[in-house]
C-alpha positions as YAML, in Angstrom:
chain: A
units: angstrom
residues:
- id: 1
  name: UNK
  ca: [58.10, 197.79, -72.69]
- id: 2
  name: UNK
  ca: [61.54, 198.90, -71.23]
- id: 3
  name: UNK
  ca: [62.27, 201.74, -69.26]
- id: 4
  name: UNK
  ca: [58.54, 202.24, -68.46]
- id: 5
  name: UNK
  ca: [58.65, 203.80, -64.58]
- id: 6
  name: UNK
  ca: [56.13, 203.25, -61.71]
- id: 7
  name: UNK
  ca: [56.61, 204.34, -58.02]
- id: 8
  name: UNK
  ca: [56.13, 201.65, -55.42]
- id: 9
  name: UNK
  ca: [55.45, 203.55, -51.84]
- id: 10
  name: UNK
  ca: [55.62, 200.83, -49.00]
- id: 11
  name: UNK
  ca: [54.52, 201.17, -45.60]
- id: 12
  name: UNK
  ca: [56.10, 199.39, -42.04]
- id: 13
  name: UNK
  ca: [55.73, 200.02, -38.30]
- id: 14
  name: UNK
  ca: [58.93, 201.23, -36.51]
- id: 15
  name: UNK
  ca: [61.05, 199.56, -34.01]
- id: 16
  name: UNK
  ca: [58.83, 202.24, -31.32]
- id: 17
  name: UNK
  ca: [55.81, 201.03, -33.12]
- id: 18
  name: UNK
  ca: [54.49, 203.91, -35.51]
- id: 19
  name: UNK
  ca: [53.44, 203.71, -38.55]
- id: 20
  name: UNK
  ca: [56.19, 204.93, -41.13]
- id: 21
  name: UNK
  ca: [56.91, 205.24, -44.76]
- id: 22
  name: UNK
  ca: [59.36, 202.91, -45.25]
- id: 23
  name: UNK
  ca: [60.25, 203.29, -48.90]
- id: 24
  name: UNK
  ca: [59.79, 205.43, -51.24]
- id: 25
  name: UNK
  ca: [61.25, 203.73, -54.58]
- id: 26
  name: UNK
  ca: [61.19, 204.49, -58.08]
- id: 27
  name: UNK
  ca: [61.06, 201.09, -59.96]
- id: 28
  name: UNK
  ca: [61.68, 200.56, -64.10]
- id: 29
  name: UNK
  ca: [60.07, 197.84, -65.97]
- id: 30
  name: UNK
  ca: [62.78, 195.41, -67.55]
- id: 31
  name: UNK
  ca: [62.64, 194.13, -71.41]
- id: 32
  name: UNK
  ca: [64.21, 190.19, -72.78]
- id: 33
  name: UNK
  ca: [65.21, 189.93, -76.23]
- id: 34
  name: UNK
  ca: [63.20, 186.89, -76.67]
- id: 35
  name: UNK
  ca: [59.72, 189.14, -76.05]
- id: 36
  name: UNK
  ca: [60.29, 192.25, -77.58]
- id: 37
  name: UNK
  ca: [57.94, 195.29, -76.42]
- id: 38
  name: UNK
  ca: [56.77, 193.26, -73.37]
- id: 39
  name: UNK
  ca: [58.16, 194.81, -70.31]
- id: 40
  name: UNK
  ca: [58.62, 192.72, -66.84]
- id: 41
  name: UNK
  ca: [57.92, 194.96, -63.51]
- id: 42
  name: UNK
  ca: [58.34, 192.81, -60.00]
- id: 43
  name: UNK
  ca: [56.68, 195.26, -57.72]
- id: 44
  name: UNK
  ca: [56.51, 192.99, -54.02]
- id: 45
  name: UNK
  ca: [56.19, 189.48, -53.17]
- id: 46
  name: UNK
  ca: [57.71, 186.69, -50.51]
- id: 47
  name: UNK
  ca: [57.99, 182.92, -50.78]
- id: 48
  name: UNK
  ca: [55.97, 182.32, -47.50]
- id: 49
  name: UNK
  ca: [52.74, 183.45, -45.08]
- id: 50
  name: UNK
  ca: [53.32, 186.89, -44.05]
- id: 51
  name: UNK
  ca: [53.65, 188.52, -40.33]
- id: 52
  name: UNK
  ca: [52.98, 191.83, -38.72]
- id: 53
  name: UNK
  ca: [54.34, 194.14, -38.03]
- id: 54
  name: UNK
  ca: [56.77, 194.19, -40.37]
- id: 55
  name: UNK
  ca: [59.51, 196.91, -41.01]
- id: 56
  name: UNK
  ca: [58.53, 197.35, -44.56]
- id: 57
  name: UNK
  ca: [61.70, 195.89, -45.95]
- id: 58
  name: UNK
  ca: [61.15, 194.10, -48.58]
- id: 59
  name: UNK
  ca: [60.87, 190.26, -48.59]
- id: 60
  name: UNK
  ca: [63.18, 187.92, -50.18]
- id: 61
  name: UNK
  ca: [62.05, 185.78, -53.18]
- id: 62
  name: UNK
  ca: [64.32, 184.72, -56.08]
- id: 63
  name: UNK
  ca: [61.26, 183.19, -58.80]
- id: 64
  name: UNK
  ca: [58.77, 185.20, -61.26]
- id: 65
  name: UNK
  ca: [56.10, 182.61, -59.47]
- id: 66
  name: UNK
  ca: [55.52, 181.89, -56.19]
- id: 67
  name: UNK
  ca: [55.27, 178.46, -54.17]
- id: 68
  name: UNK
  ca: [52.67, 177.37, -52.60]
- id: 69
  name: UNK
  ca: [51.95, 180.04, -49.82]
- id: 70
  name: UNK
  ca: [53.79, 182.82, -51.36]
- id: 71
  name: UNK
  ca: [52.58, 185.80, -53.77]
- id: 72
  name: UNK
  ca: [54.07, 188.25, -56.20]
- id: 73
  name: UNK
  ca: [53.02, 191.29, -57.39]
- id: 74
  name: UNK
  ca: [53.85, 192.29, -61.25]
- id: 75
  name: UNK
  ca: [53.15, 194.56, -63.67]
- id: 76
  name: UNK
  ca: [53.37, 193.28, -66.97]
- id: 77
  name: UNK
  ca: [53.09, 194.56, -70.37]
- id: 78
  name: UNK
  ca: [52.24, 192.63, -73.18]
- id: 79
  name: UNK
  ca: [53.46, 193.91, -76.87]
- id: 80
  name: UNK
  ca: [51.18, 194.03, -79.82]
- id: 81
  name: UNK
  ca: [51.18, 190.75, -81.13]
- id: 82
  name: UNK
  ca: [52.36, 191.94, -84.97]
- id: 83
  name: UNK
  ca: [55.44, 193.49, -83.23]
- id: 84
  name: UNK
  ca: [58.56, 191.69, -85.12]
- id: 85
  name: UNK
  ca: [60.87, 189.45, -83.50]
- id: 86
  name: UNK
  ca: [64.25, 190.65, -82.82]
- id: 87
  name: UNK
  ca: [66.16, 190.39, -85.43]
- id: 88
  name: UNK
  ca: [69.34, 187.92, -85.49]
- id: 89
  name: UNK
  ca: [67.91, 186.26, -82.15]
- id: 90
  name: UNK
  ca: [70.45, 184.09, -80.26]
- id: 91
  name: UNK
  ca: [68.04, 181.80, -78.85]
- id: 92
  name: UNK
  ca: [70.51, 180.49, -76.10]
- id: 93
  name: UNK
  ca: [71.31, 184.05, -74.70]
- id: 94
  name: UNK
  ca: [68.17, 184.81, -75.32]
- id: 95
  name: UNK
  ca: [66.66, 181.91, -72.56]
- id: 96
  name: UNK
  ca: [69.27, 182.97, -70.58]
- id: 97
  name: UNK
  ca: [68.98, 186.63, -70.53]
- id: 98
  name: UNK
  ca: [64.67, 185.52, -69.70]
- id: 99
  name: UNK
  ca: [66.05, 182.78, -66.59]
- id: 100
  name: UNK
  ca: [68.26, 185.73, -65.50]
- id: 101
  name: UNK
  ca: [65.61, 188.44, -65.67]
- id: 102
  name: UNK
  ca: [62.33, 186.13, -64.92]
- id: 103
  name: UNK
  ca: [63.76, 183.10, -63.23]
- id: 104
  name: UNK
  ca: [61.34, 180.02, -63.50]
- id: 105
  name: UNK
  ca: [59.02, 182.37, -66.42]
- id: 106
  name: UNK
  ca: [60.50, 179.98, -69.43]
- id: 107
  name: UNK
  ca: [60.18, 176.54, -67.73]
- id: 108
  name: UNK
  ca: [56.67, 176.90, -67.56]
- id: 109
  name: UNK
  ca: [56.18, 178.36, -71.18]
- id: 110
  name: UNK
  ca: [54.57, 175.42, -73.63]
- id: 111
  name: UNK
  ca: [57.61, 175.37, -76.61]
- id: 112
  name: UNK
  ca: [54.73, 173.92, -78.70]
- id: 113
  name: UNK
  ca: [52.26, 176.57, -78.00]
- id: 114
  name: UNK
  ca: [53.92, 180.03, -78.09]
- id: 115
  name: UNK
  ca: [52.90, 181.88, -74.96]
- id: 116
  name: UNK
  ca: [50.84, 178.63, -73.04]
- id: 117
  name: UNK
  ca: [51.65, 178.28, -69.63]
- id: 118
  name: UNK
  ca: [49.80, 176.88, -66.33]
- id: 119
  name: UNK
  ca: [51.25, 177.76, -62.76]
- id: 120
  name: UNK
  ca: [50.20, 176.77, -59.28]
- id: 121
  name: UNK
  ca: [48.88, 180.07, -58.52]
- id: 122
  name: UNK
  ca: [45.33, 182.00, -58.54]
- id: 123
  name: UNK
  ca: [46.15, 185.28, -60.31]
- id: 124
  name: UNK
  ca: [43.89, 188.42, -59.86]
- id: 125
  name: UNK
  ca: [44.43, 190.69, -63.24]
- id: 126
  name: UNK
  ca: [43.79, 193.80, -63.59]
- id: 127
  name: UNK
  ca: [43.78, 195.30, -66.81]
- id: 128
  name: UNK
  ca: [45.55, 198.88, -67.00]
- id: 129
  name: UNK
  ca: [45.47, 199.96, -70.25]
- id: 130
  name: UNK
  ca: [45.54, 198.28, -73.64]
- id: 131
  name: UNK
  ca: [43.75, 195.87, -75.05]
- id: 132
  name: UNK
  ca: [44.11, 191.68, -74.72]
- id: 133
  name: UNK
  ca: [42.59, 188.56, -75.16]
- id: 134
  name: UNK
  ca: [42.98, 185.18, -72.45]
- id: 135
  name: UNK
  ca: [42.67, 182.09, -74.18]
- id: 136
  name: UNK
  ca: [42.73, 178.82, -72.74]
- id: 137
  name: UNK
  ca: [43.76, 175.52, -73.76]
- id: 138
  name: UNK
  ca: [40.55, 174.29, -75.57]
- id: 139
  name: UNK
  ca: [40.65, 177.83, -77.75]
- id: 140
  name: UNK
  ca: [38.10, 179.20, -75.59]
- id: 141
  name: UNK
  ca: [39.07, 183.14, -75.42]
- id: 142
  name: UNK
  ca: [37.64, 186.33, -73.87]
- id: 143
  name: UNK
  ca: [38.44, 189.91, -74.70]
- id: 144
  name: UNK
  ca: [40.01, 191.97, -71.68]
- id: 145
  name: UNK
  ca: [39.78, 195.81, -71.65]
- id: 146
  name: UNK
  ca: [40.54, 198.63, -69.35]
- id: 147
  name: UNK
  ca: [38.96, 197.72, -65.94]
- id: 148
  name: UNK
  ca: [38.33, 194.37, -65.93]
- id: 149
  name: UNK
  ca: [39.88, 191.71, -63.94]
- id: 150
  name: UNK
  ca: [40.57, 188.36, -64.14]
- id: 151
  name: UNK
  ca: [40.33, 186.03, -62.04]
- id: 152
  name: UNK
  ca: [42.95, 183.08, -63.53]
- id: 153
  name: UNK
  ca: [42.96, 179.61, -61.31]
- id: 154
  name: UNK
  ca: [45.89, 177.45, -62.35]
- id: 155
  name: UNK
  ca: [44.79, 176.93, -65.78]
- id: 156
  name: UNK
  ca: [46.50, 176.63, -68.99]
- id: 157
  name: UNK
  ca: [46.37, 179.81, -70.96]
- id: 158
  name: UNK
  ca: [48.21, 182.35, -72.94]
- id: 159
  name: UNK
  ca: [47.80, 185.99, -73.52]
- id: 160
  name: UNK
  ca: [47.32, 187.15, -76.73]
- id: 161
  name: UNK
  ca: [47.31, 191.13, -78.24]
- id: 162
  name: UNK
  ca: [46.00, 191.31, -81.55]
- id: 163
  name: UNK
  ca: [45.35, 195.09, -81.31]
- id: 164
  name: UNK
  ca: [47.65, 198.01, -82.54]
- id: 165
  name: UNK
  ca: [48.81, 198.77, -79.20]
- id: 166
  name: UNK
  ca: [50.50, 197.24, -75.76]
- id: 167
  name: UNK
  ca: [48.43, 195.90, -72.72]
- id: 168
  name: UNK
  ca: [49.24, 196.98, -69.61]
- id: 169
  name: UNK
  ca: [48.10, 194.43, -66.05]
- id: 170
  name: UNK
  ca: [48.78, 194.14, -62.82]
- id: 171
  name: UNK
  ca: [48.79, 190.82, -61.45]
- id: 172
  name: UNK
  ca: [48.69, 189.36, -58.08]
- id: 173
  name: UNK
  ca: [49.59, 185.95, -57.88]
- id: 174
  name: UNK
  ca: [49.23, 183.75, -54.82]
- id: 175
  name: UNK
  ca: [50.85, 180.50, -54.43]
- id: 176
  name: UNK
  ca: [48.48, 177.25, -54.39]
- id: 177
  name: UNK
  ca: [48.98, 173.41, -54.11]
- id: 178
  name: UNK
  ca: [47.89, 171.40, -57.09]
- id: 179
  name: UNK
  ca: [45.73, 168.07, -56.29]
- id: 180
  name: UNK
  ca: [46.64, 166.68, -59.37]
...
């Protein structure tokens, strides 16, 4: 969902060593062609373990996902899943528009599966609003609702939202190594 607005308040330690606001920062989620109604919001993150204090600038990070070590934070919203395709879709500005926006989202996306993906990462999900349901690889699914949270280690899965209206998350994902 484009346009959708959240405020992202950040916190550092000055160079006389007080605490400070830092930022103050009014961020707007970002839409793709190739998803439409889903909206894309990358809130914090770094590629790397963390030190303190910091100055409360934020880190730099160019991929949706993190390596190993690294985290993002996102807020995500997932369109209905009856919501029509765009219309006239140029599928190769399309991808690129999506590795522009969400670099690295696409090459993990199964093209055989619509919306199955596995990452290196342990995500914590918090549903927001909406409606949705996980499912895994084997078909195995669970409904998600206001409130709950997820707790998604490296798996394959995609998310599905066979309800009337948008789902809403915030994820946290943390970097991991994958032992095969």
């Amino acid at each position: 969902m484009s346009g959708l607005k959240i405020r992202r308040v950040v916190t550092g330690t000055s160079p006389d060593g007080k605490a400070m606001i830092a930022s103050d920062t009014v961020l707007e989620s970002d839409g793709i062609a190739m998803m439409p109604g889903a909206g894309f919001v990358s809130i914090w993150g770094a590629d790397g373990p963390q030190t303190l204090p910091t100055s409360g600038e934020k880190p730099d990070y160019t991929t949706w996902f993190p390596p190993a070590a690294g985290y993002r934070v996102e807020q995500i919203t997932i369109p209905p899943s009856s919501t029509p395709p765009t219309p006239d879709l140029d599928m190769a500005e399309a991808a690129a528009e999506m590795n522009r926006k969400l670099p690295g989202l696409l090459e993990h996306m199964d093209p055989k599966h619509p919306g199955m993906h596995r990452t290196d990462t342990i995500d914590v999900v918090y549903v927001m609003s909406g409606r949705c349901v996980v499912e895994l690889e084997g078909g195995e699914t669970t409904d998600l609702g206001p409130g709950d949270i997820l707790i998604q280690n490296g798996t394959r899965h995609a998310w599905r939202v066979p309800y009337d209206e948008p789902c809403t998350v915030l994820s946290i994902s943390v970097g991991a190594a994958r032992n095969g």
